[in-house]
C-alpha positions as CSV (number, residue, x, y, z in Angstrom):
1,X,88.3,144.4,121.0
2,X,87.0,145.6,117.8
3,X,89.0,146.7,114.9
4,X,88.9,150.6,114.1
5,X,90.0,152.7,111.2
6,X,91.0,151.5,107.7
7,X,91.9,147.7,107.2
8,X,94.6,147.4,105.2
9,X,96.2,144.1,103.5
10,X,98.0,142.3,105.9
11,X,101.1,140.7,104.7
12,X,101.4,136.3,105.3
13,X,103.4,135.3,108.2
14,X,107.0,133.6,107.4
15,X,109.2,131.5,109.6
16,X,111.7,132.2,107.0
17,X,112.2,135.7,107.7
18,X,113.2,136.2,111.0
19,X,113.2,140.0,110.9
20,X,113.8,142.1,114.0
21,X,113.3,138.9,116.3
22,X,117.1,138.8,117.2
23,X,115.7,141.8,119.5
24,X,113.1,139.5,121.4
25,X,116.3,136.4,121.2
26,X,118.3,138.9,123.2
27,X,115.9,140.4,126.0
28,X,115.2,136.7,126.9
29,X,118.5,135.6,126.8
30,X,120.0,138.6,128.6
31,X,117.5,140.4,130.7
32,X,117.3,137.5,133.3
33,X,121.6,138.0,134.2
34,X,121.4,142.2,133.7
35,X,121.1,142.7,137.5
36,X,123.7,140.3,138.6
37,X,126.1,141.4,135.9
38,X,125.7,145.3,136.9
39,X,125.5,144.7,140.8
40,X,129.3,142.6,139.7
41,X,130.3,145.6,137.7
42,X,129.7,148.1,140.7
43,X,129.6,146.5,143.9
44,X,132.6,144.1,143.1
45,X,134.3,145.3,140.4
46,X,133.6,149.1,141.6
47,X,133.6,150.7,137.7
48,X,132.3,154.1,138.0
49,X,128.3,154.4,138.5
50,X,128.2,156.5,135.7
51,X,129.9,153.8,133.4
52,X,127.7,150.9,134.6
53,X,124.7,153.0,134.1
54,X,125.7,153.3,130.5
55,X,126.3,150.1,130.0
56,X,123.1,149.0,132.3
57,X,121.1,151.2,129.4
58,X,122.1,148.3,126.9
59,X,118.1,147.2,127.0
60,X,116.7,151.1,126.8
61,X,118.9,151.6,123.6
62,X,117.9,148.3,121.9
63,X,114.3,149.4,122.4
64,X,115.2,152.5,120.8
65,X,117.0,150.9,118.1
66,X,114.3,148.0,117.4
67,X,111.2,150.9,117.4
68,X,113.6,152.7,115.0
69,X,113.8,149.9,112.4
70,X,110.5,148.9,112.9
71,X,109.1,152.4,111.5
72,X,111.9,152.4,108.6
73,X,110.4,148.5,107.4
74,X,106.9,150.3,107.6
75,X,107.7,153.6,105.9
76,X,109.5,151.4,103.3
77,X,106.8,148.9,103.0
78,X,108.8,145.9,104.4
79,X,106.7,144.8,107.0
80,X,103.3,143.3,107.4
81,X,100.6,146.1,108.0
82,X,97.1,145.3,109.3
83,X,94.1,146.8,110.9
84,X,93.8,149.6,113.7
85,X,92.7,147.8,116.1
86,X,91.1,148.9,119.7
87,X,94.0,147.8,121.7
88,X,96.6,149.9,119.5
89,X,94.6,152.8,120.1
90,X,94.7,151.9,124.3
91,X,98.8,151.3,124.3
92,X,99.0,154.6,121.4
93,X,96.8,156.4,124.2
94,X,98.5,155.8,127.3
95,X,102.1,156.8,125.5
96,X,100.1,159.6,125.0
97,X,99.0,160.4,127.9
98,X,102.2,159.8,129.8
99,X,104.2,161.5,127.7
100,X,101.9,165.4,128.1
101,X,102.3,164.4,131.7
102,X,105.9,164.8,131.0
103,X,106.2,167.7,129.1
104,X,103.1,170.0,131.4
105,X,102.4,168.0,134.8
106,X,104.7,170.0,137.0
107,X,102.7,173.4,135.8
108,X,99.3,171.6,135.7
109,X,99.4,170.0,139.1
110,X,102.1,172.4,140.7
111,X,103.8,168.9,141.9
112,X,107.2,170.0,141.8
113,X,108.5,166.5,141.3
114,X,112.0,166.6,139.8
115,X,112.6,166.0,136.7
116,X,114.5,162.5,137.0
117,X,112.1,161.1,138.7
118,X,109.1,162.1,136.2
119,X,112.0,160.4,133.5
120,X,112.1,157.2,135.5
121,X,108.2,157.1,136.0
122,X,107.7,157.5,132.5
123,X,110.0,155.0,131.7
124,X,108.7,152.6,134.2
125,X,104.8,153.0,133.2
126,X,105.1,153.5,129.3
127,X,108.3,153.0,127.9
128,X,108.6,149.0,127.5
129,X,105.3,149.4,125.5
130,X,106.6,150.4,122.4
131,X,107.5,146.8,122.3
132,X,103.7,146.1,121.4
133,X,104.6,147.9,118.1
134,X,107.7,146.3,117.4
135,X,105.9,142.7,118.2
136,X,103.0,143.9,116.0
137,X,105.3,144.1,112.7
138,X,106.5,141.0,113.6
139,X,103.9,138.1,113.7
140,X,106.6,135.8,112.7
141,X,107.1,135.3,116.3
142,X,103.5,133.7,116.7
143,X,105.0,130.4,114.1
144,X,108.0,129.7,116.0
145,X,108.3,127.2,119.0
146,X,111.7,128.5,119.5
147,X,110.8,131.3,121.7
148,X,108.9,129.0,124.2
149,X,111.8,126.3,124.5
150,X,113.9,129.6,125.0
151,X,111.6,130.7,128.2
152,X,111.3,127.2,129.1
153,X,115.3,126.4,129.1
154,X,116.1,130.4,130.7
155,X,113.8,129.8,133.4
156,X,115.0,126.6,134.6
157,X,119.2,127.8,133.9
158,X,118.1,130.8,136.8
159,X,115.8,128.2,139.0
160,X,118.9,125.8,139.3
161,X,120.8,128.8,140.4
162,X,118.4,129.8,142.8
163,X,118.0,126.0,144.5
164,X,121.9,126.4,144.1
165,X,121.6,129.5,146.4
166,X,119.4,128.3,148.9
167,X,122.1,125.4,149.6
168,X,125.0,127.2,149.3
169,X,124.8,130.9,149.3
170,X,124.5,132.6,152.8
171,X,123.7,136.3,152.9
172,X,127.4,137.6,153.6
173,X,128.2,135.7,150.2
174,X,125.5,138.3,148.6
175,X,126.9,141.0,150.1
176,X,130.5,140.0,148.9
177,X,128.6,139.5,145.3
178,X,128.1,143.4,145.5
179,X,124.1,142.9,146.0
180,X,123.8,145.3,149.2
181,X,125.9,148.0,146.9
182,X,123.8,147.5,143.7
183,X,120.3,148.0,145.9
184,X,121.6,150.6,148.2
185,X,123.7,152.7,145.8
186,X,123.3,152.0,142.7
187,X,119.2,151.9,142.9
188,X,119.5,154.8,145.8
189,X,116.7,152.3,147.9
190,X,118.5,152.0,150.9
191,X,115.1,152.5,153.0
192,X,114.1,148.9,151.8
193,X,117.4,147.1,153.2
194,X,117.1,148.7,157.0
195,X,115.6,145.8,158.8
196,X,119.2,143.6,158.3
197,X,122.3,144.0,159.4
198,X,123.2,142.8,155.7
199,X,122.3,146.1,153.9
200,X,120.3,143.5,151.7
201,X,116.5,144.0,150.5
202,X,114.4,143.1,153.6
203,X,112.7,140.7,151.9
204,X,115.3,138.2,151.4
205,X,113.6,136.9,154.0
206,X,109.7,136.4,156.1
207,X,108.3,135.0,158.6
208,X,106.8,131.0,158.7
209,X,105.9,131.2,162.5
210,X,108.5,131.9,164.6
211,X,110.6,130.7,162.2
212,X,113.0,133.4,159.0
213,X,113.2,132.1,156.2
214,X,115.3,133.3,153.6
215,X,114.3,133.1,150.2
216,X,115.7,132.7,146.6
217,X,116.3,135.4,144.8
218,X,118.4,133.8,141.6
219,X,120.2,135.8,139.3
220,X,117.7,139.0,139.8
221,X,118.7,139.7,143.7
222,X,115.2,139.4,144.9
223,X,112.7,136.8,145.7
224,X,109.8,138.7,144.1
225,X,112.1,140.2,140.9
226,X,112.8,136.4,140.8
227,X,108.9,135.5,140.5
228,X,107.3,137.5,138.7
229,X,109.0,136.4,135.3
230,X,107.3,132.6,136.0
231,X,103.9,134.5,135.5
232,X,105.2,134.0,131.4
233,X,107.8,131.7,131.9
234,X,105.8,128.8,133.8
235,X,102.9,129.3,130.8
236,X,105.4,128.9,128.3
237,X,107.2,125.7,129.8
238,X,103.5,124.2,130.3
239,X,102.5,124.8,126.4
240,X,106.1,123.7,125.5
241,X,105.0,120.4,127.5
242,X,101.6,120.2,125.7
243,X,102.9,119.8,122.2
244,X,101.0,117.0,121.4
245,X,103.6,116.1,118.1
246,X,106.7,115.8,120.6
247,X,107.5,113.4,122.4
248,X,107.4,114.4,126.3
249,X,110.8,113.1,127.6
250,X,112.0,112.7,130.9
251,X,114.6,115.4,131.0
252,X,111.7,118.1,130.2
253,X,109.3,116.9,132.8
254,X,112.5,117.5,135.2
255,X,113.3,120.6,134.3
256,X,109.7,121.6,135.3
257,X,109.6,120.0,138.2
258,X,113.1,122.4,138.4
259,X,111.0,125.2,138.0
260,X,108.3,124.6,140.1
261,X,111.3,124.4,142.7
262,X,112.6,127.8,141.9
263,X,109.4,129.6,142.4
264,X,108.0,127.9,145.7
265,X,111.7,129.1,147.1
266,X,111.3,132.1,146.4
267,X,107.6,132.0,149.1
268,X,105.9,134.7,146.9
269,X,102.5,133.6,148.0
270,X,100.2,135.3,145.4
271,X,102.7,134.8,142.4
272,X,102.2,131.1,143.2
273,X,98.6,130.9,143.6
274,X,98.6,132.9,140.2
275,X,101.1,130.4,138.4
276,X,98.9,127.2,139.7
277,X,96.2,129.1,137.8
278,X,97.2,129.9,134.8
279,X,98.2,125.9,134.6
280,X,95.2,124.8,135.2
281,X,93.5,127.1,132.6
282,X,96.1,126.0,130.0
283,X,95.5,122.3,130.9
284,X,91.3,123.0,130.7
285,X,91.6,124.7,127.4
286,X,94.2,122.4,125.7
287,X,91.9,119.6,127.6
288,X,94.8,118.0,129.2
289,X,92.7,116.1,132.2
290,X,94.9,113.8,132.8
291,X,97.5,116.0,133.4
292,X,95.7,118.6,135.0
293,X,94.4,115.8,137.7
294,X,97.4,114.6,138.0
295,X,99.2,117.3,138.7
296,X,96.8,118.8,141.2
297,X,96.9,115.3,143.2
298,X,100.2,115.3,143.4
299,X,100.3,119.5,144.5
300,X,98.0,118.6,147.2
301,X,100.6,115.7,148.1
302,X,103.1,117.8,148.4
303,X,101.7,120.1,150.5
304,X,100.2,117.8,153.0
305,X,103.8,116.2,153.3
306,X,105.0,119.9,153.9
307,X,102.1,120.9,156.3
308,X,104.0,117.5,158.5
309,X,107.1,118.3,157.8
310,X,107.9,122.5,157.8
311,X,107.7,123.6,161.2
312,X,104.7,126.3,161.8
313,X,103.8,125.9,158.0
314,X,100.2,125.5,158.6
315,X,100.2,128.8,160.9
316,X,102.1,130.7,158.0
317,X,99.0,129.3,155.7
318,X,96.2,130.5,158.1
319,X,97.7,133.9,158.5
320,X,97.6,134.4,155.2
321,X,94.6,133.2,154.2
322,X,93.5,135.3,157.4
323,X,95.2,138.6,156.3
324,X,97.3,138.3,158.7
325,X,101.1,138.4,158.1
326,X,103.2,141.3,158.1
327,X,102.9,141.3,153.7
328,X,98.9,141.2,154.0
329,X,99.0,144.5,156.1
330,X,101.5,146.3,153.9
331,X,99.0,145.5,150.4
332,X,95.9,146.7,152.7
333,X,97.8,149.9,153.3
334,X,98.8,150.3,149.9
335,X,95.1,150.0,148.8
336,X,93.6,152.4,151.3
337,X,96.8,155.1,149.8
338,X,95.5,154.5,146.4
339,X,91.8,154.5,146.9
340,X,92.7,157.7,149.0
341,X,94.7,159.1,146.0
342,X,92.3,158.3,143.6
343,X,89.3,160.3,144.9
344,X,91.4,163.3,146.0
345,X,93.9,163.5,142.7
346,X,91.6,161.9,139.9
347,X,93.6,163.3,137.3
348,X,97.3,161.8,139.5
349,X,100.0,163.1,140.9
350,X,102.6,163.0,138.5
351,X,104.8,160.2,136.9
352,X,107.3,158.8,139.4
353,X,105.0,159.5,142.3
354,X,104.7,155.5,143.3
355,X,106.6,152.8,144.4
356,X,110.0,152.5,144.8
357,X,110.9,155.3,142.1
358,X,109.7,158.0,144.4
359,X,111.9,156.4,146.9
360,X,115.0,156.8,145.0
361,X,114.4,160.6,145.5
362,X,113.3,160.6,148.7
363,X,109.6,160.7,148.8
364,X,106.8,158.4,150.1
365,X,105.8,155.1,148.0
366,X,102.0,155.9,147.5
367,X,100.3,152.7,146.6
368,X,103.9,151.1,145.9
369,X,102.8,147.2,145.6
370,X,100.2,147.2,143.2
371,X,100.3,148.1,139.1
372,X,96.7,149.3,139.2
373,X,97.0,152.2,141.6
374,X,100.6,152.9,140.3
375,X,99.1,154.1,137.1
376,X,95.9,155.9,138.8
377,X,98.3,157.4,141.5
378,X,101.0,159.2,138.6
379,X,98.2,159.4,135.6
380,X,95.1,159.0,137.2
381,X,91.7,157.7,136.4
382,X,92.4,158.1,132.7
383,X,95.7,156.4,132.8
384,X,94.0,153.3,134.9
385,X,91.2,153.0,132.4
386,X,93.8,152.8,129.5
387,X,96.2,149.8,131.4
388,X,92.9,148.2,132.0
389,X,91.8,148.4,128.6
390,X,95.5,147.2,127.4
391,X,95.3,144.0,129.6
392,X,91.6,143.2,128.3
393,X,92.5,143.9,124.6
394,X,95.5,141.8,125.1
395,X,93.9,138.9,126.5
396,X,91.0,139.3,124.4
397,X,93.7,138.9,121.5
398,X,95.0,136.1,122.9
399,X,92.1,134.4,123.1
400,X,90.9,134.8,120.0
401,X,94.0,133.7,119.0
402,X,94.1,130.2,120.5
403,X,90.6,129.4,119.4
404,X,90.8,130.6,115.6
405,X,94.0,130.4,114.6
406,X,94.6,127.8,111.8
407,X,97.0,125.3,114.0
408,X,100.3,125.1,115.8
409,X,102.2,127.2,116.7
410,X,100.1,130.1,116.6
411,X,97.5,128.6,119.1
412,X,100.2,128.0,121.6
413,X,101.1,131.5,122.0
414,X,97.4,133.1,121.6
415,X,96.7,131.0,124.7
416,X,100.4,131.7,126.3
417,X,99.4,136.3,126.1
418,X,96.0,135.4,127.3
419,X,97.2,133.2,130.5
420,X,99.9,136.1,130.7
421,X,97.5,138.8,130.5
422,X,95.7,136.9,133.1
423,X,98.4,136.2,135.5
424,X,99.5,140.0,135.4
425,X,95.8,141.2,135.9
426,X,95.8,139.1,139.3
427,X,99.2,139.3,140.1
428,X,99.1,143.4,139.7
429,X,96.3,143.5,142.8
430,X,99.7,143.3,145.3
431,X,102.6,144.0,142.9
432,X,103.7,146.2,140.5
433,X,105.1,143.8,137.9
434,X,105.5,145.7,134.9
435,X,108.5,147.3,136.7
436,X,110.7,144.6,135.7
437,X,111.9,144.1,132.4
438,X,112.1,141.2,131.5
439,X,108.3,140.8,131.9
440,X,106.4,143.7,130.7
441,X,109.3,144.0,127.2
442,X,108.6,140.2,126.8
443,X,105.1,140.6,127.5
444,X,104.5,143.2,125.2
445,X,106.7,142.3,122.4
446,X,104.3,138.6,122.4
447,X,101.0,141.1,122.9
448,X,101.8,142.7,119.8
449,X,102.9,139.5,117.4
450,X,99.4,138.0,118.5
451,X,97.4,141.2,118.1
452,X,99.3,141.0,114.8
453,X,98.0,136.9,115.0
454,X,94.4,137.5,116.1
455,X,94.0,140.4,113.4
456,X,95.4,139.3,110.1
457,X,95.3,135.5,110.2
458,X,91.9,134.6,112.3
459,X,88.8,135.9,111.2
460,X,86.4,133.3,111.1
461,X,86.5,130.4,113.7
462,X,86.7,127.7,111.0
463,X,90.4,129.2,111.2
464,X,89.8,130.6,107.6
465,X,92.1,133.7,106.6
C-alpha cells in the first residue's frame, strides 16, 4: 500500500517511553479470563445481568478511554505523527461506512432491524478497529520483546487449563461453572446449545466416526473461541523461539509443545491447518530449516501414531478432506447464503444481520461462519472491498516491515502482523474471527504500531531511515 496525503515528520521510536501500551498489557493479560470471570459472576454467583454487563464493558470503555488519549497526545503534539497511508484510509473508510449504516440503514433499506442489534453489529464489525489508531501512535510496541513472551506465556497459562479440562472437567462441572447460563442467558444464544441435554454450546463436542468427542474449550467456554487466539498467539511463541541472541531452553520448547497440545484439543480442523502454516512461513522466512524439517518430521510422526492409535481417526480425516462431516456442510451452506445475499443485497442488509448477533434477537444467521460474507451480508460489496483492503494493507505492512526494518525487534513483529494477517485471511473462509476480542483488539492494535513501523522507520531496503 502506498502512502497518500501529506508526509509529515515522524517522531523516533523509544523503548523508554512506554506511552498508552499499559492498554495493549491489559487486553492480553485480561481478555483471555473475561468470559470465565463474567459466566462466574452470572451463572454462579447470579449478580444482576445488568451489573455484569457493566462490568463485562470493562474492555469497550478502555477502548474508549485509550482512542481518547491518543487524540489528546496528537492534538498536543505528544505523539509520533507520520504519513497517510492507504491502509488508514481503508480502516478510516469502513468506520465510515458502518457508522452511516447506523445512523440511515433502517430508512435506506426499510430493514427494520432493531436498534440493539445494529449497536452490536457495529460494534462487532468496526469498533475494535480504532485500535489500529491507538497502535499507530504507538510504534514503541514494534521495539519490545515483551509483548511476544506475554502472548507466548498467556497462551500456554489457558492451554494448561484446557489439557487440565480435558482430564478432569466433565460437562456437568461446566454447567455448575455457570457456562450453560452465560451462553444461554447472558449471550441470549440458546438455539446453539439445543443438541445437549447440558444447555452447553453444541460444539463442545463432534463427531471422529462413531465416536463424540468433547473438546477443550479453556478459559473462553468454546473450542473455537479457544482457537482462534493461536492464529497470533502460536506466531508469536514461534518468533519468541527464533530469537537467535537467546538461548532456547528446555522449559520454552515445553511450553510450546503445551501449546500445540491446547489447540489440537480443541479439533478445530482449519484453525490448525492455518497455525501449521503460518509456522512454516515463519521458519522459511527467518530460514530456520532445521527447525522447520524437523518439526514437520516429527508432525507427520505424530499423526501416523494417532491414525494407529485414535479409533476411526483416519475416517474423521477423509470426511473432511472429502467435505463430508456435519461442519463441511454447515460452511457450504453459509457460502451459498452469502453468495445469495451478495447478488440480491449488494449494498447489505444492515449491521447485525449475520451470525450469531442476529440470533441474539431472534433472526436467521445469514452467512454466520465466515468474516468475508459477514461484512458483504450487513455492509455489502463496499464494506467487503474495504476488510479486504485492510487485511492486504496490513500484511503488506507487515511485510515490508520484516524485510526493511533496521534489526530486532522490529523484524519480529513485521513478520508476526503479516503471518496474522495471513492466518485471519484463511481462517475467515469458515469463521468469523474478528468477533472475539482478544484477536481482532490485539490484532489491530500490532497492525497499527507496524503500519507506524513500515512507514516511518523503513524506507529503503538497506534498512536506512
Amino acid at each position: 500500500m502506498g502512502a497518500a496525503s501529506v508526509p509529515v515528520a515522524v517522531g523516533p521510536l523509544s523503548r523508554g517511553h512506554p506511552g498508552l501500551t499499559w492498554g495493549l498489557r491489559a487486553f492480553i493479560w485480561l481478555l483471555p479470563f473475561h468470559i470465565v470471570v463474567v459466566a462466574v459472576l452470572f451463572g454462579v454467583l447470579g449478580w444482576p445481568m445488568l451489573v455484569v454487563r457493566g462490568i463485562a464493558a470493562w474492555k469497550e470503555a478502555t477502548v474508549a478511554l485509550l482512542l481518547t488519549l491518543t487524540v489528546l497526545q496528537v492534538v498536543t503534539g505528544r505523539s509520533p505523527r507520520g504519513n497517510v497511508v492507504a491502509t488508514d484510509l481503508a480502516v478510516a473508510g469502513l468506520g465510515t461506512l458502518a457508522l452511516s449504516y447506523l445512523i440511515g440503514a433502517s430508512a435506506w433499506f426499510a430493514a427494520d432491524l432493531p436498534v440493539g442489534l445494529q449497536l452490536l453489529g457495529w460494534r462487532d464489525d468496526v469498533f475494535f478497529m480504532l485500535l489500529y489508531f491507538v497502535g499507530r501512535a504507538t510504534p514503541q510496541v514494534a521495539e519490545d520483546f515483551r509483548y511476544l513472551r506475554a502472548l507466548f506465556a498467556v497462551g500456554v497459562i489457558t492451554s494448561g487449563i484446557a489439557i487440565l479440562e480435558r482430564i478432569f472437567v466433565t460437562p456437568k462441572m461446566l454447567v455448575v461453572l455457570g457456562a450453560a447460563r452465560y451462553v444461554q442467558e447472558f449471550l441470549g444464544v440458546a438455539p446453539a446449545t439445543r443438541n445437549n441435554e447440558y444447555g452447553l454450546p453444541d460444539n463442545y463436542w463432534t463427531g471422529v466416526g462413531d465416536h463424540i468427542v468433547q473438546r477443550a474449550g479453556s478459559t473462553y467456554l468454546s473450542s473455537q473461541s479457544f482457537a482462534i487466539p493461536f492464529l497470533i498467539i502460536l506466531p508469536a511463541a514461534t518468533l519468541w523461539l527464533f530469537r537467535r541472541e537467546r538461548q532456547r531452553s528446555v522449559l520454552a520448547w515445553l511450553g510450546y509443545v503445551i501449546l500445540w497440545t491446547g489447540l489440537l484439543l480443541t479439533v478445530t480442523r482449519m484453525t490448525t491447518v492455518v497455525c501449521v502454516l503460518q509456522v512454516l512461513v515463519l521458519a522459511a522466512a527467518r530460514r530456520r530449516w532445521g527447525i522447520g524439517v524437523g518439526g514437520g518430521l516429527l508432525a507427520a510422526l505424530g499423526f501416523a501414531l494417532a491414525l494407529l492409535v485414535v479409533p476411526a481417526l483416519a475416517s474423521f480425516v477423509w470426511d473432511t478432506l472429502t467435505w463430508q462431516t456435519g461442519s463441511s456442510l454447515s460452511h457450504l451452506g453459509a457460502w451459498s447464503e452469502g453468495i445469495q445475499s451478495l447478488v440480491q443485497h449488494p449494498l447489505g442488509i444492515g449491521l447485525g444481520a449475520s451470525g450469531l448477533t442476529a440470533v441474539r434477537f431472534g433472526l436467521p444467521p445469514i452467512a454466520g461462519d465466515n468474516q468475508y460474507f459477514q461484512y458483504s451480508v450487513e455492509l455489502g460489496v463496499p464494506g467487503l472491498l474495504l476488510y479486504v483492503a485492510i487485511l492486504g494493507g496490513i500484511g503488506a505492512a507487515g511485510l515490508k516491515a520484516f524485510r526493511f526494518a533496521p534489526g530486532e525487534p522490529a523484524r519480529s513483529y513485521g513478520a508476526l502482523t503479516a503471518a496474522a494477517a495471513l492466518g485471519l485471511a484463511l481462517n475467515g473462509i469458515t469463521t468469523v474471527a474478528l468477533t472475539l476480542p482478544f484477536v481482532s483488539y490485539i490484532f489491530f492494535w500490532l497492525a497499527g504500531s507496524t503500519v507506524a513501523l513500515a512507514d516511518g522507520r523503513t524506507v529503503s531496503p538497506r534498512g536506512g531511515a
